[in-house]
C-alpha positions as CSV (number, residue, x, y, z in Angstrom):
1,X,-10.0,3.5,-41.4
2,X,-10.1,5.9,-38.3
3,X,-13.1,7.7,-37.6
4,X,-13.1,10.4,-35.3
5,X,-16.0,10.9,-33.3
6,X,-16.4,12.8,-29.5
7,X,-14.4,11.4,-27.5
8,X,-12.7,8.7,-29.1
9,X,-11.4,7.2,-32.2
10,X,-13.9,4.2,-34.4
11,X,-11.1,2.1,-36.1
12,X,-14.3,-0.2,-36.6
13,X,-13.4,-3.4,-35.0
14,X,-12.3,-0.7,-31.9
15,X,-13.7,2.2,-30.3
16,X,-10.6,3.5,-28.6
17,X,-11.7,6.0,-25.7
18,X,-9.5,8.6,-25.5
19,X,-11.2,10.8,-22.8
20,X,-11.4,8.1,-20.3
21,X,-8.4,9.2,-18.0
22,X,-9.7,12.5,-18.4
23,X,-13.4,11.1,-17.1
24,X,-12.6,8.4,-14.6
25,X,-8.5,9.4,-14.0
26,X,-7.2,6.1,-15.6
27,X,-6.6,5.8,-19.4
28,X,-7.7,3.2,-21.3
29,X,-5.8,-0.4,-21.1
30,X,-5.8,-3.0,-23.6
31,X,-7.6,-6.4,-22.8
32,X,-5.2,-8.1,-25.3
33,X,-6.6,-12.1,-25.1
34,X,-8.2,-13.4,-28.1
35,X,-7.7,-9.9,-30.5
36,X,-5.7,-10.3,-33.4
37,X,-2.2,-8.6,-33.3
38,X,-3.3,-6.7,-35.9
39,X,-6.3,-5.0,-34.0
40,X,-4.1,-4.7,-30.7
41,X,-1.3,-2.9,-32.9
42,X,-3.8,-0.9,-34.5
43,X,-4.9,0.2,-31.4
44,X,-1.5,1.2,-29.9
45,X,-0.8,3.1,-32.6
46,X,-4.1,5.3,-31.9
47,X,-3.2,5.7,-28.7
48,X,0.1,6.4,-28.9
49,X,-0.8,9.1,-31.7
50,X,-2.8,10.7,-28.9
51,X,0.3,11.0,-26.4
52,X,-1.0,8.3,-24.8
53,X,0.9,6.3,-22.6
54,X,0.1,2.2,-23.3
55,X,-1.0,-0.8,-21.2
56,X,-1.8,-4.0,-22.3
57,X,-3.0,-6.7,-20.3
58,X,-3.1,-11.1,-21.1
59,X,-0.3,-10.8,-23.9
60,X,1.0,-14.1,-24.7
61,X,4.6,-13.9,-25.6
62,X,4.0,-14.4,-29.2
63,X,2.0,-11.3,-29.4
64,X,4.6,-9.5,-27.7
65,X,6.9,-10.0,-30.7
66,X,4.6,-9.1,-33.1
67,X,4.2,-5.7,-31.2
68,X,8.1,-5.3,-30.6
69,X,8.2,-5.4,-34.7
70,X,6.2,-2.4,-34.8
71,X,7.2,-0.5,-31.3
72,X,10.7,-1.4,-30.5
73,X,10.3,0.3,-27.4
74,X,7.7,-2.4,-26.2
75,X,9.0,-3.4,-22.5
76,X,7.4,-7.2,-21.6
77,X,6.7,-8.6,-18.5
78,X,6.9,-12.5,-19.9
79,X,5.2,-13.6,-15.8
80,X,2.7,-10.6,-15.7
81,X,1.7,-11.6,-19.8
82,X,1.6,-7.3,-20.0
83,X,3.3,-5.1,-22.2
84,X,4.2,-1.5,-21.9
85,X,5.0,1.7,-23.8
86,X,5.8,4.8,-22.3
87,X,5.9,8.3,-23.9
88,X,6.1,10.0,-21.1
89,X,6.8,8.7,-17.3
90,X,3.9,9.0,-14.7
91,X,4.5,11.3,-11.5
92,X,4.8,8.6,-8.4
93,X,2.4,8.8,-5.7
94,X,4.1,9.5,-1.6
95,X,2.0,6.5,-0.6
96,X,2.3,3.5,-1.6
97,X,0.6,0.2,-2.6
98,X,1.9,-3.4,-1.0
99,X,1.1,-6.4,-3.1
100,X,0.9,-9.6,-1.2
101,X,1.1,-13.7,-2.4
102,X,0.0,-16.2,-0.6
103,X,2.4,-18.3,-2.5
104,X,5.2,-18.2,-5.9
105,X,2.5,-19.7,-8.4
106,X,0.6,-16.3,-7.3
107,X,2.9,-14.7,-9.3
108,X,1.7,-13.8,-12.7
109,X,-1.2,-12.5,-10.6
110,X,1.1,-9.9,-8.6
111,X,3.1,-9.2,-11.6
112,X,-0.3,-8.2,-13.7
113,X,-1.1,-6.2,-10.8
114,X,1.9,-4.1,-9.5
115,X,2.8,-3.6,-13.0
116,X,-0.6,-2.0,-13.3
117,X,0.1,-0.5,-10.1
118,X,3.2,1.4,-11.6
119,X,1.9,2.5,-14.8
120,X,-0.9,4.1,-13.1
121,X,1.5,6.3,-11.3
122,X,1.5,4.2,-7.8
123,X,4.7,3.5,-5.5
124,X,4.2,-0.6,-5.2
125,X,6.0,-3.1,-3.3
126,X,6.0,-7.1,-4.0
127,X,6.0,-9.3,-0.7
128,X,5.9,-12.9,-1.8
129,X,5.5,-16.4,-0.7
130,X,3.8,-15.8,3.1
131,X,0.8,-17.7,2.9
132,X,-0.7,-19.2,5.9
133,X,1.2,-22.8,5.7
134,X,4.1,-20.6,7.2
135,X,2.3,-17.5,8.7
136,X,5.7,-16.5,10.6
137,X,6.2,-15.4,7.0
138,X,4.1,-13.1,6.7
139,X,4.5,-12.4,10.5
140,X,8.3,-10.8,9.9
141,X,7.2,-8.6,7.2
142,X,3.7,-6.6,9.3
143,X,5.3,-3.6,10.1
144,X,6.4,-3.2,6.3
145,X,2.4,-4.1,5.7
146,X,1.1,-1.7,8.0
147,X,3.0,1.1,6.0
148,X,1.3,0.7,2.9
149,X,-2.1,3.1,2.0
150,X,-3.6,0.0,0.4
151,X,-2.7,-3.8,0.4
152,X,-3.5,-6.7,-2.3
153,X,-3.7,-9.4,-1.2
154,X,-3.5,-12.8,-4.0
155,X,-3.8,-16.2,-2.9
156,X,-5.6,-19.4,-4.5
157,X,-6.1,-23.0,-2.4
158,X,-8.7,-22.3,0.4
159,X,-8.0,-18.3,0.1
160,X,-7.9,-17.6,3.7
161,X,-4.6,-15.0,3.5
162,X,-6.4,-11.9,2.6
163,X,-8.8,-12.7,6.0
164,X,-5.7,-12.9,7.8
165,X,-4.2,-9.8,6.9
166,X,-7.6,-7.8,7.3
167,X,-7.5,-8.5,10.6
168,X,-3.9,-7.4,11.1
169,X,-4.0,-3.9,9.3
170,X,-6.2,-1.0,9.7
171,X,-5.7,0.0,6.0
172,X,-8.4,-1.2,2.9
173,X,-7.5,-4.8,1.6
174,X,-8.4,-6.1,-1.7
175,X,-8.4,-9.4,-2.3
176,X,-7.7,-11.8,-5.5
177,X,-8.3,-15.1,-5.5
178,X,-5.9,-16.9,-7.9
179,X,-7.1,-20.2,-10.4
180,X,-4.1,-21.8,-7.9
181,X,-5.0,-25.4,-6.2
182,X,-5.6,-29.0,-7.1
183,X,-9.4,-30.0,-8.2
184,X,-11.7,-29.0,-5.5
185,X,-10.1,-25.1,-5.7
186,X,-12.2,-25.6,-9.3
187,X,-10.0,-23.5,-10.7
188,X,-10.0,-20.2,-8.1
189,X,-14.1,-20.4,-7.4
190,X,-13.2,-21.9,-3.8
191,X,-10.5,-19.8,-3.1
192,X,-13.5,-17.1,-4.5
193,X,-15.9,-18.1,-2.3
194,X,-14.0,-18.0,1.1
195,X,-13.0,-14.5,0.5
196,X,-16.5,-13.2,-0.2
197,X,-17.8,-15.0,3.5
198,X,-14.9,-13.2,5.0
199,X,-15.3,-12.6,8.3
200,X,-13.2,-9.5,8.1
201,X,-13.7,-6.2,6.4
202,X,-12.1,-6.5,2.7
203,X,-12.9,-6.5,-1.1
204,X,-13.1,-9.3,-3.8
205,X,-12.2,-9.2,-7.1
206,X,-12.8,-11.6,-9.9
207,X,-10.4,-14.4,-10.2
208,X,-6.7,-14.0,-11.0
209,X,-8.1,-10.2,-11.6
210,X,-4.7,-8.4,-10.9
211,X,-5.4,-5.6,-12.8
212,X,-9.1,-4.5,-11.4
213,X,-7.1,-4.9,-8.0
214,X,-4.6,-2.4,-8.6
215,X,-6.6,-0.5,-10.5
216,X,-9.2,-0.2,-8.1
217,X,-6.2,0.3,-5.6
218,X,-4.9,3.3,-7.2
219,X,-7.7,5.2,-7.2
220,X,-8.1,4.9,-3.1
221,X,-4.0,5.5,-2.9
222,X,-4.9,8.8,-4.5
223,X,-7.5,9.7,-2.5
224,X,-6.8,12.7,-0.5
């Protein structure tokens, strides 16, 4: 049973913040591993009684159905494991947000993050597959780069792309190491490691942490 209380709604196994965009400028987002899809439903619905727009994030594809019973309109990335529901469609930012892979098994990484990217009311832009065994790659697509207000940058084995491209760009790069490599990556704490004793100027997120990039993204791409 819903309580209300200041702020946001007590569904008991939930506390649903409903002031949070209003507070920090991004709504709340559903962390959707290991709830029920009863509780994840339940909180949709509370949102989406509040006008809210919806975001959830780690949605495994059986959870997605469960949802689409209740909200046809459910749109599902299957790669990014997010699911979406949109009341109302958010104004686009002028600047926009480049989202970079070191390689294609960065993907559900760069999904999770430029479709955070977009519900958050960010131009984004996917550039994949340029990592540094073929740095020409990356190479023919700088000037594109260079355009963007803010650049992600994911990669897993050693990590060393985002370093690369920190020292190319003179815009804030944000980097994500990715649970990608054989046995010594130990499962993105190598790739981890490299990018916090970078020798160039960038953040670190946790690992495979698309959304905290973007998210954290958006907020300097709307600086003004």
């Amino acid at each position: 049973m819903k309580q209300m209380k200041k702020g946001y709604n007590d569904l008991g196994f939930a506390k649903v913040d409903l002031l949070r965009e209003e507070r920090i400028g991004q709504p709340e987002i559903i962390f959707c591993e290991n709830k029920h899809p009863e509780q994840v439903i339940a909180i949709i619905q509370c949102m989406m009684e509040s006008g809210c727009n919806v975001l959830g994030t780690r949605v495994s594809e059986s959870m997605a159905g469960h949802i689409r019973q209740h909200f046809p309109n459910t749109i599902y990335n299957p790669i990014a494991r997010t699911i979406k529901i949109i009341l109302h469609e958010p104004e686009l930012t002028e600047s926009h947000i480049v989202i970079i892979s070191a390689g294609t098994s960065d993907l559900p990484v760069v999904e999770e993050a430029y479709e955070t990217a977009l519900f958050l009311g960010n131009r984004a832009e996917k550039i994949v597959d340029v990592g540094i065994a073929g740095i020409h790659r990356l190479f023919d697509r700088l000037e594109e780069i260079r355009k963007a207000r803010v650049i992600i940058v994911v990669a897993g084995m050693e990590g060393a792309l985002p370093s690369v491209v920190a020292g190319l760009v003179d815009k804030p790069v944000i980097a994500v190491p990715s649970s990608v490599g054989y046995g010594a990556s130990f499962n993105g704490i190598s790739a981890l490691l490299s990018m916090l004793n970078s020798c160039t100027t960038l953040s670190v997120v946790n690992i495979d942490n698309g959304f905290g990039a973007a998210s954290q993204a958006s907020k300097i791409n709307k600086l003004c």
